[in-house]
C-alpha positions as CSV (number, residue, x, y, z in Angstrom):
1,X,4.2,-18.3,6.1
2,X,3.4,-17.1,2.8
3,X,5.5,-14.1,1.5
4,X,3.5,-13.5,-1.6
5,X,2.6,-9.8,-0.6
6,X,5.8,-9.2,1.9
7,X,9.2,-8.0,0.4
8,X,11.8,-10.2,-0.9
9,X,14.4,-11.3,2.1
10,X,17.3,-10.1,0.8
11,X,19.5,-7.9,2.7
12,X,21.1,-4.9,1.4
13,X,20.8,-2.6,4.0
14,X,23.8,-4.4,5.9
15,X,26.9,-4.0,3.2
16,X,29.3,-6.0,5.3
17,X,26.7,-8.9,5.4
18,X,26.1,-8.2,1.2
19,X,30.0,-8.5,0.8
20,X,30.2,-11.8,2.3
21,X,27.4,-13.3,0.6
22,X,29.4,-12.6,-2.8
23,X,32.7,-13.8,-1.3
24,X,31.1,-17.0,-0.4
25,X,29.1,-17.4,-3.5
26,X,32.4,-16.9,-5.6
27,X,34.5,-19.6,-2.9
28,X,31.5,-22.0,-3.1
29,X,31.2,-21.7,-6.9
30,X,34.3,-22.5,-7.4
31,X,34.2,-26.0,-5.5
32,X,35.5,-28.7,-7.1
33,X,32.1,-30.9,-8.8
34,X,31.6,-34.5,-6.9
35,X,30.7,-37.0,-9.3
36,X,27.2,-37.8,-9.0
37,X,24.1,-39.9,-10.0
38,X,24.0,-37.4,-13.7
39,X,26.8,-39.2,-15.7
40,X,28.7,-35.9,-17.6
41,X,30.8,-37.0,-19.9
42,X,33.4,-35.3,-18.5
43,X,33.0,-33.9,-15.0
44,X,32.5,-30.0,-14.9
45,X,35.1,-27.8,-13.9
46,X,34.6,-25.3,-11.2
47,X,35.1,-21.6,-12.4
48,X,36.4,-19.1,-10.6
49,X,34.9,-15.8,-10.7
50,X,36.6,-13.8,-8.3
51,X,38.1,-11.4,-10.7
52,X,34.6,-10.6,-11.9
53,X,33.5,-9.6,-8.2
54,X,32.3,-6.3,-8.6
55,X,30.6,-7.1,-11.7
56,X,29.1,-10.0,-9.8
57,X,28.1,-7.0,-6.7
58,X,25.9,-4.9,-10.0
59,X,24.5,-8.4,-11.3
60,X,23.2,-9.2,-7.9
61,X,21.6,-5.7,-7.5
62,X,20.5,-5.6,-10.6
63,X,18.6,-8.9,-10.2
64,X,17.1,-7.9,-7.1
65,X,15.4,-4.7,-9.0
66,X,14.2,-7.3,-11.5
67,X,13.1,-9.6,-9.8
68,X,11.1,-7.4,-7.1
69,X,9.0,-6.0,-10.5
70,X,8.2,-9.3,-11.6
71,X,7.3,-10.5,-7.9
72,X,5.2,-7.1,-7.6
73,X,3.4,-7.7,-11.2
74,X,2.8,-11.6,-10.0
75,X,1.0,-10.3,-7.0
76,X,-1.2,-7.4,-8.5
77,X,-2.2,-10.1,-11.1
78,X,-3.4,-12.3,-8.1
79,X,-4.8,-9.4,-5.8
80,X,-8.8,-9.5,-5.6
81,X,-8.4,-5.9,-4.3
82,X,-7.1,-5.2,-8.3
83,X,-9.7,-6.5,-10.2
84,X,-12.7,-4.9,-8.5
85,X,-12.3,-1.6,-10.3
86,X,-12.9,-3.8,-13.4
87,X,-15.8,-5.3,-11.5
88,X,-14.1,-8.3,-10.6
89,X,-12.7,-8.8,-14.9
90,X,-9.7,-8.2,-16.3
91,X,-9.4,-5.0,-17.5
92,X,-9.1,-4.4,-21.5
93,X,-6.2,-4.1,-23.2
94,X,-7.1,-1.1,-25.2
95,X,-9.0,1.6,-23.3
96,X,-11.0,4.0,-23.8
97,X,-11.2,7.5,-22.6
98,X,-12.8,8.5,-19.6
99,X,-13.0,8.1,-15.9
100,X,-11.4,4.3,-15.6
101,X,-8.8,5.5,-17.8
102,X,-8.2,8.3,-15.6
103,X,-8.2,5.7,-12.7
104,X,-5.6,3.4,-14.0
105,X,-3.3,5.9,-15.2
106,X,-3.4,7.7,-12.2
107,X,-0.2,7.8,-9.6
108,X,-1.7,4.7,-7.9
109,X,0.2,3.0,-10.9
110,X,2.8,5.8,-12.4
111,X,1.6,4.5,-15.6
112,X,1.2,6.8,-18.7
113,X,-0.9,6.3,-21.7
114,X,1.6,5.6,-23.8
115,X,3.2,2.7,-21.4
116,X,-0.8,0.8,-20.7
117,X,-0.3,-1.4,-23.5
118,X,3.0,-3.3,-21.7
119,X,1.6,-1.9,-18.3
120,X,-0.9,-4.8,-19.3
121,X,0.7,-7.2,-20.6
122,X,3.3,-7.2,-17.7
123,X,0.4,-7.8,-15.7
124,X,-2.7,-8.9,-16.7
125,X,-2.1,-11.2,-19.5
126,X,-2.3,-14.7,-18.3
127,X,-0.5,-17.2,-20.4
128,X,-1.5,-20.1,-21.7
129,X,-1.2,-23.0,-19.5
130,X,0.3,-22.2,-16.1
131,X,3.9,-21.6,-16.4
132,X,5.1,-20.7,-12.8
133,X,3.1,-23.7,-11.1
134,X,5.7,-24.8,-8.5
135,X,5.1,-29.0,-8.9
136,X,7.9,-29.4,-6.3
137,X,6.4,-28.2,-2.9
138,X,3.3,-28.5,-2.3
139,X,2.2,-24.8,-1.9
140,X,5.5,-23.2,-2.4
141,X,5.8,-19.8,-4.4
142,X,4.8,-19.4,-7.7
143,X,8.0,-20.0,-10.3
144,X,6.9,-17.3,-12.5
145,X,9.0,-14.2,-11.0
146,X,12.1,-16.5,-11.4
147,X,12.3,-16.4,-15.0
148,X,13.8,-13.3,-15.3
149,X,16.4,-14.2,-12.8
150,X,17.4,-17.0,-15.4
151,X,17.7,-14.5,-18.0
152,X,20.0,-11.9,-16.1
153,X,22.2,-14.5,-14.9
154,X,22.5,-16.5,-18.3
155,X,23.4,-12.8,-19.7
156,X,25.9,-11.9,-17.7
157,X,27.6,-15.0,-17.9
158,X,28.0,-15.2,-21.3
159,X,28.9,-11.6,-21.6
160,X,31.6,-11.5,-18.6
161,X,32.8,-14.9,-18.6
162,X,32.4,-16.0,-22.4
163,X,31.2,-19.5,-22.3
164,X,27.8,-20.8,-22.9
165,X,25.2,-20.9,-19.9
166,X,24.5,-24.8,-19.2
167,X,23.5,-25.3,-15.4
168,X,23.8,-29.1,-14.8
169,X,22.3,-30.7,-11.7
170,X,23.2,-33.7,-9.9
171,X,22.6,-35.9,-6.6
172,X,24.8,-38.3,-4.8
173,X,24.0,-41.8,-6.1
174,X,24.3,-42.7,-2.0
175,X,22.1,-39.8,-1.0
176,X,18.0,-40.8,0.5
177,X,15.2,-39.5,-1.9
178,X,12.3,-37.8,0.6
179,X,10.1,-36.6,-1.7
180,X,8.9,-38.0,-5.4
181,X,11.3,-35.4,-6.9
182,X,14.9,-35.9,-6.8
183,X,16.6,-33.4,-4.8
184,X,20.0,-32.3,-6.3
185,X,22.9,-31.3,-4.6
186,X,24.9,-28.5,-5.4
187,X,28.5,-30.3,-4.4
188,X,27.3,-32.4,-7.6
189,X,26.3,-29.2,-9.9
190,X,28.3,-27.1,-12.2
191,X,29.4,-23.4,-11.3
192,X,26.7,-22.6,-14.1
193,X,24.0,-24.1,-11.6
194,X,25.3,-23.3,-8.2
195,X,25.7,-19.5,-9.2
196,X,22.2,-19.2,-9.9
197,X,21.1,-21.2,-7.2
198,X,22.9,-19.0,-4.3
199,X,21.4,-15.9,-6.1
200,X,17.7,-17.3,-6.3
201,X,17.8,-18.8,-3.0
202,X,19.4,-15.5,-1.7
203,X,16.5,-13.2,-3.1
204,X,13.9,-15.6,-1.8
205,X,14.8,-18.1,0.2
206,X,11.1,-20.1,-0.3
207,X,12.8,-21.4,-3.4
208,X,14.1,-24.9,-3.7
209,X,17.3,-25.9,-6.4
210,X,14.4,-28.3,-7.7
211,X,12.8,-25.0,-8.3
212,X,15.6,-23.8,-10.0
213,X,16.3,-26.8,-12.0
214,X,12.9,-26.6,-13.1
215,X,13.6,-22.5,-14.3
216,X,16.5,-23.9,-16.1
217,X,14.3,-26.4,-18.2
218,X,11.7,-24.0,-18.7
219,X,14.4,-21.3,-20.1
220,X,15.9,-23.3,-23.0
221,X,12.8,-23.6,-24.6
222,X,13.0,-19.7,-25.2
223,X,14.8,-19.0,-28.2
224,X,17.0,-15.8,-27.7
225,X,16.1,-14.2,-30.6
226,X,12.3,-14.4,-28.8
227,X,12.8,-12.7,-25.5
């Protein structure tokens, strides 16, 4: 079933469910790393974050808020429905006055004139090439509200735990390939990668690690400076 237009599956409405997802993301992060197929030249050690638990709690909530405006922007860029007040184009960056102005700052999108320009952008700009293609399920969610969960992760680790963000992936050399991909294991990943594979798989659980692998790769090539 797709979920493209349904909300995220996460569950914050039951706090004693919430509270045991972070406990077990904090024990399982801290698992000692198998050695795997990836040769490291000297295997990862596990990190333990459970005196940054209730930062962990805000990160977690805070990703969720992201990650539900990127999912919603994903979808109103791919909404039909959207595009037909523009007669089917995409509407122009710089508008004019009158009664399509008056349309598209209206409440239906809480969006001022001063804030159309990165209303816009968030939204309708299409970048070149096609970024969020998921090329590890066939037909699986689009990768492209997942970049932002990179980001807030890779933040907050640096910040709270002071050491660069590196997820490493890995696969037990013994373990059967199914598909063309490799599929990693997280008993063969670095804290780094397990941490922000629970919280991806947690806000969406669609998502693959080979989907977050790919995130990974796609996220060093953005220079900090250029965020």
């Amino acid at each position: 079933m797709k979920r493209d237009d349904l909300d995220p599956p996460f569950a914050f409405d039951d706090e004693p469910e919430f509270d045991r997802w972070i406990d077990n993301t904090i024990a399982l992060v801290n698992l000692p790393v198998k050695e795997g197929e990836v040769d490291f030249k000297e295997l990862p050690k596990p990190i333990d974050l459970s005196n940054l638990r209730d930062s962990l709690q805000l990160l977690a909530r805070e990703v969720m808020e992201a990650y539900t405006v990127e999912l919603d922007a994903h979808n109103l860029r791919r909404n039909p429905e959207e595009w037909k007040e523009w007669g089917g184009k995409k509407p122009p960056r710089k508008l004019k006055q009158g009664k399509k102005s008056d349309y598209i700052y209206g409440a239906d999108t809480g969006v001022g004139h001063g804030d159309w320009d990165e209303h816009w952008r968030q939204t309708f700009h299409t970048p070149r090439g096609n970024p969020g293609t998921n090329r590890t399920e066939k037909d699986g969610p689009s990768l492209a509200p997942l970049h932002v969960v990179y980001f807030r992760v890779r933040d907050w680790w640096q910040q709270h735990v002071g050491k660069s963000f590196e997820p490493r992936f890995s696969y037990s050399v013994e373990r059967p390939q199914q598909h063309k991909f490799k599929e990693y294991d997280l008993d063969y990943c670095n804290s780094e990668a397990r941490l922000l594979t629970y919280i991806t798989t947690w806000l969406d659980d669609r998502y693959e690690i080979n989907n977050v692998q790919s995130i990974c790769t796609a996220g060093r090539r953005v220079p900090k400076s250029g965020e």
